[in-house]
C-alpha positions in Angstrom: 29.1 -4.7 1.9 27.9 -1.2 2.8 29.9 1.6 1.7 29.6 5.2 2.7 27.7 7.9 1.3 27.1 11.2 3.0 27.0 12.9 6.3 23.5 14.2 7.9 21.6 15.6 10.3 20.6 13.4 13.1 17.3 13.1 13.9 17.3 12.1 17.5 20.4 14.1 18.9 20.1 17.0 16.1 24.4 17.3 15.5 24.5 18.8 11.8 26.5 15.9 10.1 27.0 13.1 13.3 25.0 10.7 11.1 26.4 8.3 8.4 24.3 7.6 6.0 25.6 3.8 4.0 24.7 2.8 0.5 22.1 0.0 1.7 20.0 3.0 3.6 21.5 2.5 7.1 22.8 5.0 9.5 24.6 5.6 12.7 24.8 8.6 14.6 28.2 9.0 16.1 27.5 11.0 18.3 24.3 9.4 20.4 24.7 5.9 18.7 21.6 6.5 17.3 20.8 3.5 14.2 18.8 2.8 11.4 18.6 -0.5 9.9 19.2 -1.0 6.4 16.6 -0.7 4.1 17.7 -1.3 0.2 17.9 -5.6 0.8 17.5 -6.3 4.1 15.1 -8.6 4.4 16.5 -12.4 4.5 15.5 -15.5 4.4 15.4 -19.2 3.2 12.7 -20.8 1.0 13.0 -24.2 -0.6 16.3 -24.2 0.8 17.4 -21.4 -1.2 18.5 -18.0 0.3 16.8 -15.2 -0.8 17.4 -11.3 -0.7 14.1 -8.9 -0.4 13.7 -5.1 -0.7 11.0 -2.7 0.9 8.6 -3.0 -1.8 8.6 -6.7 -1.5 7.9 -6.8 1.8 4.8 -4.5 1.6 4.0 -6.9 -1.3 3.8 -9.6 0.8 2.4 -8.3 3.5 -0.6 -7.0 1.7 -0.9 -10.9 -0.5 -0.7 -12.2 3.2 -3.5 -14.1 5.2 -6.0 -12.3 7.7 -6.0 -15.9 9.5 -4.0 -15.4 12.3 -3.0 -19.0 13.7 -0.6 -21.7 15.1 2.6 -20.5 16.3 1.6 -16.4 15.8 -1.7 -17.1 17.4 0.0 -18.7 20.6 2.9 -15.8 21.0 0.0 -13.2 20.8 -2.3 -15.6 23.3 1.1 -15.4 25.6 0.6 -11.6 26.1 -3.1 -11.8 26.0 -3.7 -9.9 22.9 -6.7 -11.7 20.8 -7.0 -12.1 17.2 -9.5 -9.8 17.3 -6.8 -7.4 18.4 -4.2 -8.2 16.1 -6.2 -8.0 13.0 -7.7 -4.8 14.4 -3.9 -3.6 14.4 -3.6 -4.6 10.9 -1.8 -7.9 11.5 -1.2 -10.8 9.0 0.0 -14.4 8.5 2.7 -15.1 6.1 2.2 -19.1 5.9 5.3 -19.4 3.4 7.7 -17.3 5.6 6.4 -18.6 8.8 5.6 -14.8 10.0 3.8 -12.4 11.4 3.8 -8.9 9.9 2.7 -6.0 11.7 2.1 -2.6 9.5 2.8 0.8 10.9 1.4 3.9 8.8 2.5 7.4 8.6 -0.2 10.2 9.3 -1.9 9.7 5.7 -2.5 6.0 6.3 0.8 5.0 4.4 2.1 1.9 4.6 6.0 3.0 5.4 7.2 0.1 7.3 6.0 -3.7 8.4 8.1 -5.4 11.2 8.0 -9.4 10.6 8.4 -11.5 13.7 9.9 -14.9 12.4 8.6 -18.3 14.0 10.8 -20.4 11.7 13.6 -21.3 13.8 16.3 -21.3 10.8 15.9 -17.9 10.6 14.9 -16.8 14.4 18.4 -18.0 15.2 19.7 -15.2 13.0 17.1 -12.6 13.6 13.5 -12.5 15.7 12.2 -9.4 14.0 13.0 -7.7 10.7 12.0 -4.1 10.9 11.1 -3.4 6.5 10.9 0.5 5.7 11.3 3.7 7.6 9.8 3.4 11.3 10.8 7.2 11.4 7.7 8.3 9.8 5.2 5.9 11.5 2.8 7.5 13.6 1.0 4.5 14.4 -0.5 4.9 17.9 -3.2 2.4 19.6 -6.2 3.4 21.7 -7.8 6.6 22.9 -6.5 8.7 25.7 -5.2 12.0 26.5 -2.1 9.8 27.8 0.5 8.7 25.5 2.5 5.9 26.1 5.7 5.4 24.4 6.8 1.7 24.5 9.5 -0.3 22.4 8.1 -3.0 20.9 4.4 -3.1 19.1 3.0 -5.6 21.5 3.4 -3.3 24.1 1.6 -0.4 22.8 -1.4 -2.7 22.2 -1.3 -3.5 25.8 -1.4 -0.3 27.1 -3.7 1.1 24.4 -6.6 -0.5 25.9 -6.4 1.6 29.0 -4.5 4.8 27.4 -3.1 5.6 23.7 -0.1 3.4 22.8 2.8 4.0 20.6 5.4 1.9 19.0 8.9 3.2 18.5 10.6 0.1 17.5 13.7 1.3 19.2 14.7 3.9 22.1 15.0 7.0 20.1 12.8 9.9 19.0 13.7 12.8 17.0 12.7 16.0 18.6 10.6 17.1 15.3 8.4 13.9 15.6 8.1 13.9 19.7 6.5 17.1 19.3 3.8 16.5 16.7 2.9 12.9 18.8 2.5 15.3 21.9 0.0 17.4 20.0 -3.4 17.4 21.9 -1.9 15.4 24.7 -1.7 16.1 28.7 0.4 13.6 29.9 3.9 11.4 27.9 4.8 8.2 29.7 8.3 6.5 28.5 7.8 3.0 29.4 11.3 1.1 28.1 12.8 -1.7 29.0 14.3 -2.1 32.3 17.8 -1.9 30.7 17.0 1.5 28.6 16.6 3.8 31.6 18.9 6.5 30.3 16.9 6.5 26.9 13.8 6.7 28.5 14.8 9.7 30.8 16.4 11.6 28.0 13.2 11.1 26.1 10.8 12.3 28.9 13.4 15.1 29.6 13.1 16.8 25.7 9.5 16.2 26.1 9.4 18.4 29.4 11.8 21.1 27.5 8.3 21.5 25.1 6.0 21.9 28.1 4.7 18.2 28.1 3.8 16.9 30.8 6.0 13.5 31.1 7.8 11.3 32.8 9.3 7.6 33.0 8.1 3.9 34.2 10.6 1.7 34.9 9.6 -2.0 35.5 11.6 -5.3 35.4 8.7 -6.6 32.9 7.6 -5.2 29.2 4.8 -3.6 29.2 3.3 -6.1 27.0 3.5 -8.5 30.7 1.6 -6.6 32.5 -2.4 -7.0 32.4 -4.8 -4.2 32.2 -5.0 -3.9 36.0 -1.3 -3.6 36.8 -0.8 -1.2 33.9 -3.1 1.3 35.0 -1.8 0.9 38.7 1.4 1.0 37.1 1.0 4.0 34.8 -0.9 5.9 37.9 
């Protein structure tokens, strides 16, 4: 189990010592409820029936021994949101045939590798988690496509999808710190928050520190992902 360590800074509300920082790398803010998954051992699953415990370097380690052959069940969830092979392995994306997984890199702004989120497909251990975020998403500045209009959208699928059209980027959550919001919004003209439907007050609170930094920005709320929307609708969408 977890014990405590310190207090700290929070990164997305800024209180001086909100944040609990725990022995296995995880924090809570108890302030904005901000979170941080754990990142010592957090990565579990089952193999020859046996379960095992994996830490952040493992996880890179198998992500880069991985397969660039995309197929089966992780060809079929990315065919459901119309995102090609072509796409994913643009994006960096690779097959884990032992783990049944799809990994999905994110890079800091030296071309880092600092964090890979696995979706599972093995249903013994979807039941217990879809995704297992490895690393510190924090200091991923991992955007897709070209555009003076930056997207900001949960989940990485989503920022794929709307990179086509504009430049998308991943938070793997509903929080940004002010620090990194405004070195994402460097060279920009226009933010877009695009959450899920249920994350409205996130979203605003988002667009609203963006605004405080003279960025142009502002919200999209849809009863869909963004990653369920084709090109079309997201640009009529996005406006």
């Amino acid at each position: 189990m977890a014990t405590f360590v310190k207090h700290e800074p929070c990164p997305s509300c800024g209180s001086r010592d909100n944040l609990g920082r725990y022995s296995d790398g995880s924090a809570f803010c108890f302030g904005c409820h901000y979170t941080e998954r754990a990142t010592t051992s957090p990565f579990v699953g089952e193999r020859d029936g046996k379960t095992q415990e994996y830490g952040t370097g493992d996880i890179f380690q198998q992500y880069r021994e991985a397969s660039n052959h995309i197929h089966g069940r992780g060809l079929a969830w990315l065919s459901s949101y119309g995102i090609t092979a072509t796409e994913a392995l643009r994006a960096g994306f690779r097959w884990s045939d032992s783990w049944e997984q799809l990994l999905m890199p994110l890079y800091d702004g030296n071309n880092n590798l600092v964090c890979v989120q696995a979706k599972n497909f093995n249903p013994k251990r979807a039941s217990k988690a879809k995704y297992y975020n490895i690393g510190d998403k924090t200091d991923s500045l991992t955007a897709y496509g070209n555009s003076t209009t930056l997207i900001l959208t949960e989940d990485i699928l989503s920022a794929i999808k709307v990179g086509v059209k504009y430049r998308g980027m991943p938070l793997l959550g509903t929080h940004i710190s002010r620090s990194k919001l405004a070195k994402v919004c460097q060279g920009i003209e226009r933010l877009v928050v695009w959450l899920d439907e249920d994350k409205w007050r996130e979203a605003r609170d988002i667009a609203d520190a963006a605004k405080l930094i003279g960025i142009n920005a502002k919200t999209l709320l849809t009863p869909k992902d963004p990653k369920e929307y084709n090109g079309t609708e997201i640009v009529q969408l996005v406006g």
